[in-house]
SEZAKOL-940397 format. One record per residue (C-alpha): residue in one letter; x, y, z. Coordinates in steps of 0.05 Angstrom, whole numbers, m for minus. Each point is the difference from the previous one (the first is absolute). Layout:
! SEZAKOL-940397
+---------+--------+--------+--------+
: residuo :      X :      Y :      Z :
+---------+--------+--------+--------+
:       a :      X :      Y :      Z :
...
+---------+--------+--------+--------+
***
This chain:
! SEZAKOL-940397
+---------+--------+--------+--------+
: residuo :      X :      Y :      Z :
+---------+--------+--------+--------+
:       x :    191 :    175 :   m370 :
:       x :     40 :    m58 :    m14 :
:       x :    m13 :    m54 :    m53 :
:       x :    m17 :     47 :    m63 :
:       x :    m76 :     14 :      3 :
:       x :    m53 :    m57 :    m44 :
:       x :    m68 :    m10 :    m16 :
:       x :    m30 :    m39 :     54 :
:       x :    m66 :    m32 :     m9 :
:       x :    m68 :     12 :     58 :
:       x :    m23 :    m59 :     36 :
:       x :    m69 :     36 :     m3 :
:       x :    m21 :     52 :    m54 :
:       x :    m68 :     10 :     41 :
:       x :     35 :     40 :     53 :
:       x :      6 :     70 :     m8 :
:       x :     33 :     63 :     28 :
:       x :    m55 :     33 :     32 :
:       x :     43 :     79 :      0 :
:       x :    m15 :     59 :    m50 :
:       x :     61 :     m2 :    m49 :
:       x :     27 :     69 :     36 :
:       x :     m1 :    m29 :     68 :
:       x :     28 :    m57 :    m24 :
:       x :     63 :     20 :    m31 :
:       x :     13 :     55 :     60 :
:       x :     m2 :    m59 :     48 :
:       x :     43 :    m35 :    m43 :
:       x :     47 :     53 :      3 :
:       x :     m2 :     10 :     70 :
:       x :     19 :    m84 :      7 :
:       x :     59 :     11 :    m53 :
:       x :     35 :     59 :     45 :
:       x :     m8 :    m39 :     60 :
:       x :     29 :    m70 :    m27 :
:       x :     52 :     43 :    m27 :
:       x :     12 :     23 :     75 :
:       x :     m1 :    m70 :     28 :
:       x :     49 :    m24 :    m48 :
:       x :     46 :     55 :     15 :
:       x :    m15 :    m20 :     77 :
:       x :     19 :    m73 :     m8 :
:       x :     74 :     20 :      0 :
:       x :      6 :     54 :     52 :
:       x :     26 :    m30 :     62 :
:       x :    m12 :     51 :     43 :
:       x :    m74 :     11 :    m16 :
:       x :     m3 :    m81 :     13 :
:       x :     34 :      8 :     74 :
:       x :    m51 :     57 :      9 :
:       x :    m58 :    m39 :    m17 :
:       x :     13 :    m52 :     25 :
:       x :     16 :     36 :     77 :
:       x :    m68 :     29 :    m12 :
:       x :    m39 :    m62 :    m11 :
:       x :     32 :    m39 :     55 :
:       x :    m11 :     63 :     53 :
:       x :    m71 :     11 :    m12 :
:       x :    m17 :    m62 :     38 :
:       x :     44 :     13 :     52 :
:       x :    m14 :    m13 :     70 :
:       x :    m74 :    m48 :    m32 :
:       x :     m1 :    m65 :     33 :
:       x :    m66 :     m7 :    m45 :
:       x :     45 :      7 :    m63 :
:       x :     54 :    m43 :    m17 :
:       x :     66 :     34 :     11 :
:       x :     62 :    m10 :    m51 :
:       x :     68 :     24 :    m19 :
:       x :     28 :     25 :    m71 :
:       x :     66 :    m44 :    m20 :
:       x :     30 :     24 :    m65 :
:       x :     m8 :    m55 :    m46 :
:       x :     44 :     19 :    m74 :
:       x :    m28 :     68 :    m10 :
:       x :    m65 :    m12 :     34 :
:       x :    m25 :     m8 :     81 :
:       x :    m28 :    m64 :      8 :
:       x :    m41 :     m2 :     69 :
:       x :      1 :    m49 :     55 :
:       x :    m37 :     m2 :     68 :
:       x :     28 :     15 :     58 :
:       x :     30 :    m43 :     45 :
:       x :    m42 :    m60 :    m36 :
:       x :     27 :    m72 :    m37 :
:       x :    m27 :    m50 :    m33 :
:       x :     17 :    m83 :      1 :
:       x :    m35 :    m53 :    m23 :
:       x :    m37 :    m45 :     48 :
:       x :     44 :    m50 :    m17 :
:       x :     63 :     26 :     15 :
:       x :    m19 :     37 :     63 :
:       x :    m25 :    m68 :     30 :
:       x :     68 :    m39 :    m23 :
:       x :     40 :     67 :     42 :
:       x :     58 :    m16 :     49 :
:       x :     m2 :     18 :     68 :
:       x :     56 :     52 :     m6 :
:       x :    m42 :     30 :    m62 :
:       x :    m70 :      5 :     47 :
:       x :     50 :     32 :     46 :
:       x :     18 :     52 :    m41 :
:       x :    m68 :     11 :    m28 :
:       x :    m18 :     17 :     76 :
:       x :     60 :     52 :     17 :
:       x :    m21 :     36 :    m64 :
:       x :    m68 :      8 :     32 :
:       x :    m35 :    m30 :    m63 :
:       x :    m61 :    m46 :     11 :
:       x :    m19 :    m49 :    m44 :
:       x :    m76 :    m11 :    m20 :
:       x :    m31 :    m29 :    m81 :
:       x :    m21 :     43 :    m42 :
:       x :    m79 :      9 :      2 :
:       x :    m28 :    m24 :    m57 :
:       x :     49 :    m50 :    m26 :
:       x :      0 :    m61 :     53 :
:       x :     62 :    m12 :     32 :
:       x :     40 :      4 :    m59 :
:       x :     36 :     60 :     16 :
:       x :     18 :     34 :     63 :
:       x :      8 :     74 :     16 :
:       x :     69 :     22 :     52 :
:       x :    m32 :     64 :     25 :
:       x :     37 :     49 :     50 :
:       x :    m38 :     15 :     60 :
:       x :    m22 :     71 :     22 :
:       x :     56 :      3 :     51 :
:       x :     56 :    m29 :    m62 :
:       x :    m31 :     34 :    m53 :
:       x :     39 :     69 :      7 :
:       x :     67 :    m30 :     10 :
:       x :    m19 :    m47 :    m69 :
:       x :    m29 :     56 :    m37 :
:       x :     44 :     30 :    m55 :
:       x :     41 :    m55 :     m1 :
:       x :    m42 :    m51 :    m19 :
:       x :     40 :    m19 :    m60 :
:       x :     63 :    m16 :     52 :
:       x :    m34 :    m31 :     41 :
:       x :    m26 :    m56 :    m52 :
:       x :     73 :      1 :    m20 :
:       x :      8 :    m19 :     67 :
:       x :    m43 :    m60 :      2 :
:       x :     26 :    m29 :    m56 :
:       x :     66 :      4 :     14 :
:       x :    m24 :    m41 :     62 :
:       x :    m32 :    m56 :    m52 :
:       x :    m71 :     25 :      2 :
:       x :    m28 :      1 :    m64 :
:       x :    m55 :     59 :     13 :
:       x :     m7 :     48 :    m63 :
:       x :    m26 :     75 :      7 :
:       x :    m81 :     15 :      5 :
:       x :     m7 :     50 :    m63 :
:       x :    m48 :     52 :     m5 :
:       x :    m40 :     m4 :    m60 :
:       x :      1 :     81 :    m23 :
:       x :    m58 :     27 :    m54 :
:       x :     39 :     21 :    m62 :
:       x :     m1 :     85 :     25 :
:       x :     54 :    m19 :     43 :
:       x :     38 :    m16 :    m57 :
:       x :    m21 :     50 :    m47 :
:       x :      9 :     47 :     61 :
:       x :    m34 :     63 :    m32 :
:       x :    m72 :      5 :    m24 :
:       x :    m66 :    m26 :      4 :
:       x :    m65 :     m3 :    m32 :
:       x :    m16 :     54 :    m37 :
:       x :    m84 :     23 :    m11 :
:       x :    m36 :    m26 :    m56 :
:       x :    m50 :     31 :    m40 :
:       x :    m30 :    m76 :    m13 :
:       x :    m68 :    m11 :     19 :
:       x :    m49 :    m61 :    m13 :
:       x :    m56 :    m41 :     36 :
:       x :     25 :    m76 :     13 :
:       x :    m41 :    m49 :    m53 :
:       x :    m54 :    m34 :     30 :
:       x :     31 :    m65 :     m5 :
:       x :    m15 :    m71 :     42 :
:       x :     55 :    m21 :     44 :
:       x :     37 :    m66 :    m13 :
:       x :     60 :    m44 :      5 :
:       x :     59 :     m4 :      6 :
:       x :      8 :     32 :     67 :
:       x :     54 :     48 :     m4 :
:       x :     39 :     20 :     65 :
:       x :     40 :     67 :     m4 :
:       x :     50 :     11 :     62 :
:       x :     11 :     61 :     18 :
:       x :    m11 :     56 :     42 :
:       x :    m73 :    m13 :     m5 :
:       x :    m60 :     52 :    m25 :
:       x :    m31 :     63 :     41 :
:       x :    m61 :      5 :     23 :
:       x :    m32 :     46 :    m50 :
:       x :    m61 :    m30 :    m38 :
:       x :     m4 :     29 :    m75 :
:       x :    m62 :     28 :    m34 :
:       x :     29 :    m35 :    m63 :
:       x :     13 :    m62 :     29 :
:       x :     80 :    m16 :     m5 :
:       x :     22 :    m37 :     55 :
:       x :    m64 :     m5 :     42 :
:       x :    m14 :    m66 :     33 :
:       x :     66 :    m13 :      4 :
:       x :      9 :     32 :     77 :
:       x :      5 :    m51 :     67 :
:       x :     15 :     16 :     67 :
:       x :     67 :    m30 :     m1 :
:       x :     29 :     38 :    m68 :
:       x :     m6 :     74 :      8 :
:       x :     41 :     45 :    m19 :
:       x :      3 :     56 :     39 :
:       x :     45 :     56 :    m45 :
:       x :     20 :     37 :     55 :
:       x :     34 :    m22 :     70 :
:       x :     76 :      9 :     m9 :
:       x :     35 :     29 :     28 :
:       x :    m42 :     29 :     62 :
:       x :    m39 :     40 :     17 :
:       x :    m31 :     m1 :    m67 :
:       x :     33 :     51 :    m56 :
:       x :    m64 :      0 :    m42 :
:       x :     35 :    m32 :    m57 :
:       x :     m7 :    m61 :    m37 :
:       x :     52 :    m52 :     33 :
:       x :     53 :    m15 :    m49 :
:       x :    m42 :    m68 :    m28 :
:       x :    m67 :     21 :     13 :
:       x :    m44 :    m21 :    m55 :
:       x :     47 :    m43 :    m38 :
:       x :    m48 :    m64 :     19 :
:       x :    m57 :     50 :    m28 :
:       x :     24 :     11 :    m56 :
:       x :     30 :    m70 :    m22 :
:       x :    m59 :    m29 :     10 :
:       x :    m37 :     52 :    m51 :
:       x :     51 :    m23 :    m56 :
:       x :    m18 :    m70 :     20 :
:       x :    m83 :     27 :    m16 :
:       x :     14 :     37 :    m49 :
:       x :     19 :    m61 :    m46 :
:       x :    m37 :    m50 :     36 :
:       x :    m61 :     44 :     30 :
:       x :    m35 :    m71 :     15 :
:       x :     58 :    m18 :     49 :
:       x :    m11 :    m47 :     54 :
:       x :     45 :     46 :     30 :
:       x :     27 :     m5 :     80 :
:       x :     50 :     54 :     28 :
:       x :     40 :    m14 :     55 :
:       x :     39 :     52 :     58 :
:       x :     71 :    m23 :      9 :
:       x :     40 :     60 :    m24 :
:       x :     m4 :     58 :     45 :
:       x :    m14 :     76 :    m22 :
:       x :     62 :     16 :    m15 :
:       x :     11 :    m57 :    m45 :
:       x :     36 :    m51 :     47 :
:       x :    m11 :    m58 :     27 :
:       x :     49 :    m56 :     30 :
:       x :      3 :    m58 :    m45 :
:       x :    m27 :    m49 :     51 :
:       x :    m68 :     44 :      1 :
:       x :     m3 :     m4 :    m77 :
:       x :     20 :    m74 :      0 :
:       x :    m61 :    m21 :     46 :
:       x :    m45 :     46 :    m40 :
:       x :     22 :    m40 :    m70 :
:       x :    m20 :    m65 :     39 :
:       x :    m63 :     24 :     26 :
:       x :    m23 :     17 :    m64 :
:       x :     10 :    m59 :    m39 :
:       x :    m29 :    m41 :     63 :
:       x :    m63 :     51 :    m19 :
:       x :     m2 :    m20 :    m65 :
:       x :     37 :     44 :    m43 :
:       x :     26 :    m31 :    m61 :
:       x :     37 :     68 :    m27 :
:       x :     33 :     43 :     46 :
:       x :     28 :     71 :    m11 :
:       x :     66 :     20 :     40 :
:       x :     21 :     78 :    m16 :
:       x :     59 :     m5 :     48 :
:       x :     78 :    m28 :      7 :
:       x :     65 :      7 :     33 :
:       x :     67 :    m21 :    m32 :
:       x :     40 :    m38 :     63 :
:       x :     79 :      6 :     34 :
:       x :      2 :    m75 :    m10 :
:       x :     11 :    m40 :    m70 :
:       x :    m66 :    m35 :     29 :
:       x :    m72 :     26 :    m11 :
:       x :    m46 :     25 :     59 :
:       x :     m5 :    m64 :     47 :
:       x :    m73 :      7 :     10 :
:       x :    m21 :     26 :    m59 :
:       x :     17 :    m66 :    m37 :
:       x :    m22 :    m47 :     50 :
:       x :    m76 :     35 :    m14 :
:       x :      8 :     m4 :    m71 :
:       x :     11 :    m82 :     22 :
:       x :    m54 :     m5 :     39 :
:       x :    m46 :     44 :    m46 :
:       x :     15 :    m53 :    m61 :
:       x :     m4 :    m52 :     54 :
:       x :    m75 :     14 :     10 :
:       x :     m7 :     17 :    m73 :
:       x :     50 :    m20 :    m59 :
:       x :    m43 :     41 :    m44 :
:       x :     14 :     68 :     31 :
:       x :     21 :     52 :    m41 :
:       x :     38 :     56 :     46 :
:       x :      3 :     66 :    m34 :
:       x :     72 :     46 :     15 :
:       x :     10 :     72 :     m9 :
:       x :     80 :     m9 :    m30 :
:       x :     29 :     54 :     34 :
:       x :     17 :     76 :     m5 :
:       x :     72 :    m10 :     m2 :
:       x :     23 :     24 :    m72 :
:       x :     39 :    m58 :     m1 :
:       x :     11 :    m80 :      5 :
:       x :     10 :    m18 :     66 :
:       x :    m46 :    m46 :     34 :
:       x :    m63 :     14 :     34 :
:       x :    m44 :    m41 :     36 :
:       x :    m55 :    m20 :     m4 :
:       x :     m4 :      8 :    m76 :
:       x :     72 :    m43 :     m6 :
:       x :    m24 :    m57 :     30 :
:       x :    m27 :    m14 :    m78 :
:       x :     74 :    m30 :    m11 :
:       x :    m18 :    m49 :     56 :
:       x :    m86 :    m15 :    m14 :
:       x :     m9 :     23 :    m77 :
:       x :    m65 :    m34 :      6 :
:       x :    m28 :     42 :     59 :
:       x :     43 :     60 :      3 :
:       x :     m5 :     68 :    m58 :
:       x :     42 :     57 :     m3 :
:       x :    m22 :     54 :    m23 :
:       x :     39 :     61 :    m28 :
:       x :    m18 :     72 :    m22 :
:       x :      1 :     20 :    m65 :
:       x :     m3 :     82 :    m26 :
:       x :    m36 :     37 :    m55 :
:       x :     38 :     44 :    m59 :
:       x :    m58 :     54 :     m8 :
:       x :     32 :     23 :    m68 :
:       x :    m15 :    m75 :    m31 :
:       x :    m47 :    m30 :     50 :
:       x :     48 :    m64 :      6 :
:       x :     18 :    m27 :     63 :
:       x :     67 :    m21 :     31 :
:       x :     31 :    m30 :     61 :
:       x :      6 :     58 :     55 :
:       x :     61 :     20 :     17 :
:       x :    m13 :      7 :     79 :
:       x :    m33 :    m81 :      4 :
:       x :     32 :    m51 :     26 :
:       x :     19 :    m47 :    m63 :
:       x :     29 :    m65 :    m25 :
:       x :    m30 :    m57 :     38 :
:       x :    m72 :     13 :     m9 :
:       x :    m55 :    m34 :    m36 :
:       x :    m38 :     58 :    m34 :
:       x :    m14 :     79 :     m6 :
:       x :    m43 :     47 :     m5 :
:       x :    m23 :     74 :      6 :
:       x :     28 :     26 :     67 :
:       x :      6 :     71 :     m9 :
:       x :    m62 :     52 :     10 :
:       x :    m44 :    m64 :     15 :
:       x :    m72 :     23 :     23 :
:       x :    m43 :    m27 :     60 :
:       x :    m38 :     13 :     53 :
:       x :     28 :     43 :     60 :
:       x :    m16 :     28 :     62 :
:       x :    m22 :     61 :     43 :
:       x :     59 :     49 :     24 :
:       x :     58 :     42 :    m17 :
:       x :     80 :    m31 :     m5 :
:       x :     46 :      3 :     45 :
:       x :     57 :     51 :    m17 :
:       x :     48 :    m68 :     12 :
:       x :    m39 :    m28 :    m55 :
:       x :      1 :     55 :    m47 :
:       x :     40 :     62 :      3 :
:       x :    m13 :     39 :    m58 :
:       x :    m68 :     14 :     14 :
:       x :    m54 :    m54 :     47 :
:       x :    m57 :    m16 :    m35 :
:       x :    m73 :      1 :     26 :
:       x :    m48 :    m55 :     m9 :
:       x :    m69 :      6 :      7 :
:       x :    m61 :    m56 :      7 :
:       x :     m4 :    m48 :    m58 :
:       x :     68 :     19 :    m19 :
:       x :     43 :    m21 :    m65 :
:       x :     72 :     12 :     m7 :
:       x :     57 :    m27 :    m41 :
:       x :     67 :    m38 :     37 :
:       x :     62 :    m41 :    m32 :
:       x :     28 :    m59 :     29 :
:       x :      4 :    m72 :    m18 :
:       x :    m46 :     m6 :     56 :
:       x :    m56 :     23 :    m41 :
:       x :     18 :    m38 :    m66 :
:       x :    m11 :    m65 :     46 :
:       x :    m69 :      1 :     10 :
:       x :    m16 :     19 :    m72 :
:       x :     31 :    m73 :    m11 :
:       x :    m50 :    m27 :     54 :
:       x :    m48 :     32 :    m34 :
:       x :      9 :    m30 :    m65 :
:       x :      5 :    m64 :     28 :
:       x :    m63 :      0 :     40 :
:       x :    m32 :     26 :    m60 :
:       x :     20 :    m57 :    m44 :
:       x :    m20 :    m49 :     55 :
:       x :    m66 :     39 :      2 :
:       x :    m14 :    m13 :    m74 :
:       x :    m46 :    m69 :    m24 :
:       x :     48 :      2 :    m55 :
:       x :     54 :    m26 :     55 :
:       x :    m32 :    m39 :     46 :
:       x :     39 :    m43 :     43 :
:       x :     63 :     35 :    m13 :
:       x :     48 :     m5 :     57 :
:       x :     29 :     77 :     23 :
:       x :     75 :    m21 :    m44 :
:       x :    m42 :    m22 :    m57 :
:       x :    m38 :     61 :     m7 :
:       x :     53 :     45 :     12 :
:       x :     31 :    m44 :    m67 :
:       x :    m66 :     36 :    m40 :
:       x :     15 :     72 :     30 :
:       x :     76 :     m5 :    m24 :
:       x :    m15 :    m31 :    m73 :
:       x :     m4 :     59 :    m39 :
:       x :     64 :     29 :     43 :
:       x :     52 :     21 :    m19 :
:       x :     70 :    m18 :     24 :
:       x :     44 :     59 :     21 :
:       x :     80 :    m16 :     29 :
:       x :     m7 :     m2 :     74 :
:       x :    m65 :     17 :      5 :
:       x :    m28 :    m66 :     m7 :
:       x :    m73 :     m5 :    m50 :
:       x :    m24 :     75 :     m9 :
:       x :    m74 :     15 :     m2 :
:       x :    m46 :     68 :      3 :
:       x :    m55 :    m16 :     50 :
:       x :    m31 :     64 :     27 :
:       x :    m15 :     51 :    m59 :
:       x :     80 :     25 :    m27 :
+---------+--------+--------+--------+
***
């Protein structure tokens, strides 16, 4: 781990780790060997190319699944949709004649983004362009602005597995009934790839389930494998870290990442508006993409403006990245550009021989606002057995009212918004603002080099 391991004080010395102390130091070990394995996977190129050619062909041939292309990116894939561009609304509207021209030949047609007004514009190949677009995508853009059009790529915004690329939850002996605790504000939006449709005997996560944010673990590829897709209960899960710290939650999940953990950024950019038009005043985003271009994710940022737009106060919660290194992703950079709406949040490790903590060596680092536990974190899961592409030293089996332990800075995120809502929850802090209460979480932090304010949240 980097950053020589220190004390680090608890936000919350009520909440406690609910395992037997055997259980809990062989599930500990099992989350050392296979952070060990990630790290060592973080530098093998060909076990990237490989990954990524999986992820990208599972979908393959889905016009109900957004369809993308790997382009090495500096040691990593970064992926883009097919034969799809972005422009602002005004730039498409101030085009040239010769530019519309050339829009048309390359079969793209233009339409706004859903969700965000007509302040930016999807180029979208047609079904009869598509194929001749496909794979190619990344020339093609070159192509258009060569020609002066100023479109950027549509990014897909991958769950942190992809990255990691081996390795999923792992069972959990944990076990405990949800406090019987009233519900109350803030409302807290996590987007994600939603929750399933189980409803627990002890509580976790029920009430949470609409119509219009199930997950459904298990439709890709087809016909079905009988495996848990490659995201499938990552919404489930986030949103139990999220309850766990703040079990009173006002809590809202919404569907915009798909099973496998992948979702265009236009999808998750309507869903960040949507809920902050609903009401949400802290929102949790467990996703990001790094990007070809010097410039951030077009549509990505113009949500972020229109969600501070409708509310300056919004506090928008970003899992910093799985990168093991500084380069930027978004959503969680976009703190350089709104530090009063926008948190990064990095992953921090455990020493078991002192019990200090210390930055982890696989997190993305450096520009971030805080830390915290992001290995072996516990939460709620779902009903199924991995996928062999998700875990191929041995699938685990989950059964109902499951527990299990996964690492990312995806799941270090929502301990954050947990914290937060709690604060915001307490008479003590009434009329906080999200920023201000997020101030009280981080005072008894401490600093650690690049990984911003360092804090123990969930039990160490």
């Amino acid at each position: 781990m980097k950053n020589g391991a220190v004390a680090v004080q608890a936000f919350d010395s009520t909440l406690k780790d609910m395992r037997p102390d055997a259980k809990r130091a062989d599930e500990r070990k099992r989350v050392k060997e296979q952070v060990g394995n990630w790290i060592q996977l973080q530098h093998d190129d060909n076990h990237r190319r490989t990954t990524s050619e999986q992820f990208v062909g599972r979908r393959a041939g889905r016009r109900d699944l957004v369809q993308f292309e790997a382009v090495e990116n500096k040691g990593a894939d970064t992926f883009v949709v097919s034969g799809q561009f972005l422009i602002t609304g005004e730039h498409y509207g101030a085009l040239e004649d010769e530019q519309q021209a050339l829009i048309k030949k390359l079969g793209l047609v233009a339409a706004p983004v859903p969700g965000l007004g007509k302040a930016v514009y999807t180029l979208d190949a047609t079904p009869e362009s598509i194929s001749g677009i496909r794979n190619r995508t990344a020339s093609v853009g070159k192509q258009l602005v060569a020609a002066g059009v100023p479109v950027r790529h549509s990014y897909v915004t991958p769950l942190g597995m992809v990255r990691k690329a081996q390795g999923g939850p792992e069972n959990s002996s944990w076990a405990q009934q949800k406090p019987a605790v009233a519900v109350s504000g803030p409302r807290v939006a996590v987007v994600d790839t939603g929750v399933s449709t189980e409803q627990r005997a002890d509580g976790w996560l029920n009430g949470l389930l609409r119509n219009d944010n199930v997950d459904l673990l298990d439709v890709i590829p087809q016909p079905t494998d009988n495996r848990l897709d490659l995201g499938a209960g990552h919404g489930s899960f986030v949103a139990g870290v999220v309850q766990q710290v703040a079990p009173g939650a006002d809590l809202r999940v919404y569907q915009a990442l798909d099973t496998d953990g992948a979702a265009a950024e236009t999808t998750v950019a309507a869903a960040i508006v949507t809920a902050v038009q609903d009401g949400a005043k802290i929102l949790n985003l467990s996703f990001g993409t790094d990007t070809l271009e010097v410039d951030p994710p077009l549509s990505l940022r113009v949500a972020i403006e229109q969600a501070i737009a409708i509310d300056n106060e919004v506090l928008i919660v970003c899992a910093a990245g799985n990168t093991g290194d500084t380069r930027q992703v978004w959503p969680a950079s976009f703190r350089t550009d709104f530090p009063n709406n926008v948190v990064s949040v990095a992953a921090l490790g455990i020493d078991e021989t002192t019990g200090k903590v210390a930055g982890a060596d696989w997190s993305t680092h450096g520009n971030v606002t805080c830390s915290t536990l992001g290995e072996g974190v516990v939460s709620t899961y779902v009903i199924g057995t991995e996928s062999h592409a998700a875990d191929q030293q041995g699938p685990d089996t989950f059964g109902p009212e499951s527990w299990a332990t996964w690492s990312g800075t995806s799941f270090a995120a929502p301990q954050v918004v947990g914290a937060v809502t709690k604060v915001m929850q307490d008479p003590q802090h009434s009329g906080k603002t999200p920023l201000e209460a997020l101030g009280v979480v981080l005072q008894k932090a401490t600093s650690i080099t690049d990984y911003g304010k360092a804090i123990v949240i969930l039990p160490a």
